[in-house]
C-alpha positions, -999 to +999 in steps of 0.1 A: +032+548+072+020+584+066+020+589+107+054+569+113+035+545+137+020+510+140-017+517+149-049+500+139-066+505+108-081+538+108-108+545+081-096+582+070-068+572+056-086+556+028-101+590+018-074+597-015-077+632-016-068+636+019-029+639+010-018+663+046-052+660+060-047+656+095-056+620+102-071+602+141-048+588+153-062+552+166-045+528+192-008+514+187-002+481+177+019+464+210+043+443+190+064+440+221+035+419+234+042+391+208+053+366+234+050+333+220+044+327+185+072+327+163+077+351+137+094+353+106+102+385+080+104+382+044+110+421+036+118+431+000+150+453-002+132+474-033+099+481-015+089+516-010+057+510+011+071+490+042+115+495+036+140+473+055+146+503+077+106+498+088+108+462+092+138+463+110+125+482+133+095+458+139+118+433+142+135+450+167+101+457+188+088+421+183+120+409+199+131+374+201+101+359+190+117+369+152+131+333+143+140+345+107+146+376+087+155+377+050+157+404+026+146+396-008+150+410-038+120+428-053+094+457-041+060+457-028+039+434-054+068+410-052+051+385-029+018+387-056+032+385-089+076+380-080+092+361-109+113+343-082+093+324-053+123+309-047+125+319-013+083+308-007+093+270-017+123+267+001+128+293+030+087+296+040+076+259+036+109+251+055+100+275+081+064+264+084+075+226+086+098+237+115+074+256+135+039+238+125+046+208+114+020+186+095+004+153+117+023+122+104-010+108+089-017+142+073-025+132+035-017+154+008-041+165-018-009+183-040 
């Protein structure tokens, strides 16, 4: 986020006090090269960390591998502690019955 690309992890960053440092720059992520497993993007319209603007733009380098995108409402910790999982129940599970579905004699322990 700091250096406005999708690179591997890259351990200086994690150094607090290092606010303007100038940081290594590791190896880019090649999301382009997400060929054939589907993906899906839950984004959450209030977060400041990873915005819609920055996950539309992944969306737009993944391609048409992106079966679903969907804007919640909510910031960064939403998916932790949301008040709503509305959309985990219904729009995830959906998704993951779609795309993996679970062997017929697959017993549930829930």
């Amino acid at each position: 986020m700091r250096m406005d690309r999708f690179q591997k992890w890259c351990p200086d960053f994690n150094e607090p006090l290092a606010i303007g440092d100038k940081h290594r720059l590791n190896d880019l992520i090649p999301l382009e090269n997400i060929t054939k497993v589907p993906v899906a993007l839950v984004v959450a319209k209030e977060d400041t960390v990873a915005t819609t603007v920055d996950a539309q733009w992944t969306m737009s380098q993944i391609g048409p591998m992106v079966v679903h995108y969907q804007e919640i409402a909510g910031g960064h910790v939403t998916y932790i502690i949301g008040k709503d999982m509305s959309y985990f129940t219904d729009d995830v599970m959906n998704l993951l019955a779609q795309y993996n579905p679970s062997p017929t004699n697959f017993v549930s322990f829930l």
